[in-house]
C-alpha positions in Angstrom: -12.2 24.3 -3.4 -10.8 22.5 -6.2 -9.9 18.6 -6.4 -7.6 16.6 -8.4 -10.2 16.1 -10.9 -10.7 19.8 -11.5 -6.8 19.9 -12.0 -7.4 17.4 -14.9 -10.4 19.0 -16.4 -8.4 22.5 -16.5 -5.3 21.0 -18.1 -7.9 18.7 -20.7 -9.5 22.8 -21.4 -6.0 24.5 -21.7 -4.8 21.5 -24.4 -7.7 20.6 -26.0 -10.3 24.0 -25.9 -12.5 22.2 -28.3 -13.6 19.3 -26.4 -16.1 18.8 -23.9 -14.1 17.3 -21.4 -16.8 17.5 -18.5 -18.0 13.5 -18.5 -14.7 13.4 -17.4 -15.4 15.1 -14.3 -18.4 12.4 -13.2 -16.4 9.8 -13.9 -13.1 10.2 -12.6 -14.4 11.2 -9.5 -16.6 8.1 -9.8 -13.6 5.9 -10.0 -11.5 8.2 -7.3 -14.8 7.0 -4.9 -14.4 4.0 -6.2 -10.4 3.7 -5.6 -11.4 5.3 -1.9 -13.9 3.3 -0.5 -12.9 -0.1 -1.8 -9.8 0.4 0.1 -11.8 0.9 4.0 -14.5 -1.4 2.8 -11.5 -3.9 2.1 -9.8 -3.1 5.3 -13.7 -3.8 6.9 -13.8 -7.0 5.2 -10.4 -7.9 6.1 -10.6 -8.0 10.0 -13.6 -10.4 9.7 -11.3 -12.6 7.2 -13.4 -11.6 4.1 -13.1 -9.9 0.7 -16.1 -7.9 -1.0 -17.7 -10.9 -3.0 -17.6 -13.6 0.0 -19.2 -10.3 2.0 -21.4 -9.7 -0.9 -22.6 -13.9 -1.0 -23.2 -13.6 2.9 -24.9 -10.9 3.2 -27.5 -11.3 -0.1 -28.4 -14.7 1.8 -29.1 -12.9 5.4 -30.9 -10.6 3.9 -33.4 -13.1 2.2 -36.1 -14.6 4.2 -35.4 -17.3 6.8 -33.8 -20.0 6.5 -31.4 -17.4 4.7 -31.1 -20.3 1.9 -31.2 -19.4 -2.3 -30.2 -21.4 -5.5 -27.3 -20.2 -7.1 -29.3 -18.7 -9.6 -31.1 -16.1 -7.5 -27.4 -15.4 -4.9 -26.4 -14.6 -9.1 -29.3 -12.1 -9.1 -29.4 -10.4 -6.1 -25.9 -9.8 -5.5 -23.5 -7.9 -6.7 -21.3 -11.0 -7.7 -21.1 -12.4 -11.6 -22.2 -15.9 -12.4 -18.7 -16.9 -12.7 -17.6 -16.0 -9.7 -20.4 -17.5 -7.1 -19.1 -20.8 -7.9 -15.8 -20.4 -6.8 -16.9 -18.2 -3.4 -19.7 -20.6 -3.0 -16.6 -23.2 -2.9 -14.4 -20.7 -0.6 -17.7 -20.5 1.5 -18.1 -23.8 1.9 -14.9 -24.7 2.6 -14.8 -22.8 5.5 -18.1 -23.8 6.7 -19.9 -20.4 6.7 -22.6 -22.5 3.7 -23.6 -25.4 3.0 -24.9 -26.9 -0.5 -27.7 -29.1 -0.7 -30.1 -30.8 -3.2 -33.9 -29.1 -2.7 -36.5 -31.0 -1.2 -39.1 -30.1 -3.8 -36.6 -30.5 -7.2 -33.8 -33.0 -6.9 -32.1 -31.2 -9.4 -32.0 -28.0 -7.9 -29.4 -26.6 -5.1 -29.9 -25.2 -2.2 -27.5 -22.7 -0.7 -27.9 -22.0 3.0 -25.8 -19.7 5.6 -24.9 -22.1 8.8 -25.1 -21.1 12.2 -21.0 -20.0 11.5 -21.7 -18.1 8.4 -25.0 -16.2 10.0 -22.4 -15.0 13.3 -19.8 -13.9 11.0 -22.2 -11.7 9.1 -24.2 -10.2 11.5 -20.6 -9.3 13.2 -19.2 -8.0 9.8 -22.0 -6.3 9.2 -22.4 -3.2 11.6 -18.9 -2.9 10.8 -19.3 -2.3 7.3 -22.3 0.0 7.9 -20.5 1.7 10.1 -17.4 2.4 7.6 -19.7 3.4 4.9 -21.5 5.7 7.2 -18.0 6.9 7.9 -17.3 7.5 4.1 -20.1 9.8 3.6 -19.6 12.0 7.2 -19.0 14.6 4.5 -22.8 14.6 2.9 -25.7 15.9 5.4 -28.6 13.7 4.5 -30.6 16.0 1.7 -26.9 15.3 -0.1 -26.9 11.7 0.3 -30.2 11.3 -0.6 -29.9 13.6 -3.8 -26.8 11.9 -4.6 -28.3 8.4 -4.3 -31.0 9.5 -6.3 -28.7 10.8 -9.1 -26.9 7.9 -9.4 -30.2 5.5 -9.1 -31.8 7.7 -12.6 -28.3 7.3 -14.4 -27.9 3.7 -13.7 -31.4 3.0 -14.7 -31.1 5.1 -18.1 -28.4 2.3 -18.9 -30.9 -0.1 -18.3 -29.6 -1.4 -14.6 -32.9 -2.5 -13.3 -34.3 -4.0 -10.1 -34.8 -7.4 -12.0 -31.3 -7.2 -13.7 
């Protein structure tokens, strides 16, 4: 069965013989995935009044050891959120009371950012859900598939040097 993709590869072939347009086939059907499941994921997000990153900020703090509380620094490292941009959710956050910011007890200058009671409910609630909608993207895959696809990906991210400690 052919996709849209294959559509574009064939017409790339019939104009332009000479080049190898097959990259093009990993990555646009990377970004088509892409296009795909950040639309449910967004729609996951939405009915617990969240977008990906303030998802992203919640859940990289439930996920570290109790009391669920990093610096900025580390949120920055272990989630999938740039520098720039925890700041300004940590704010959003904050505002709506699902973190709080305080200094550390052992380094004054530090900060502290913790989930509150609030922000711990509203991500163990959004969270099945957003397991559940990614389950539902890859219904298609048995599990030998997912796996092999997961493993794919993890060798070609790390050949461009995306690392556990990056």
């Amino acid at each position: 069965m052919a996709d849209h993709v294959d559509r574009v590869l064939a017409q790339w072939a019939a104009q332009r013989p000479d080049l190898d347009a097959s990259p093009m086939g990993v990555f646009g059907r990377l970004a088509r995935l892409h296009r795909l499941a950040w639309a449910e994921t967004h729609r996951t997000f939405s009915a617990h009044g969240l977008d990906s990153a303030s998802f992203d900020v919640l859940a990289t703090l439930r996920r570290s050891d109790p009391p669920h509380r990093l610096t900025p620094t580390q949120l920055m490292r272990s989630s999938m959120v740039t520098s720039g941009a925890v700041t300004q959710r940590l704010d959003r956050l904050e505002a709506r009371n699902l973190v709080t910011r305080t200094r550390s007890d052992t380094d004054g200058r530090a900060v502290q950012v913790a989930l509150t009671d609030e922000g711990l409910a509203l991500i163990d609630r959004a969270l099945p859900d957003h397991v559940a909608t990614e389950e539902r993207l890859l219904a298609g895959l048995t599990a030998a598939q997912r796996d092999a696809l997961a493993d794919t990906l993890r060798t070609l991210l790390e050949s461009l040097g995306d690392t556990a400690d990056r």
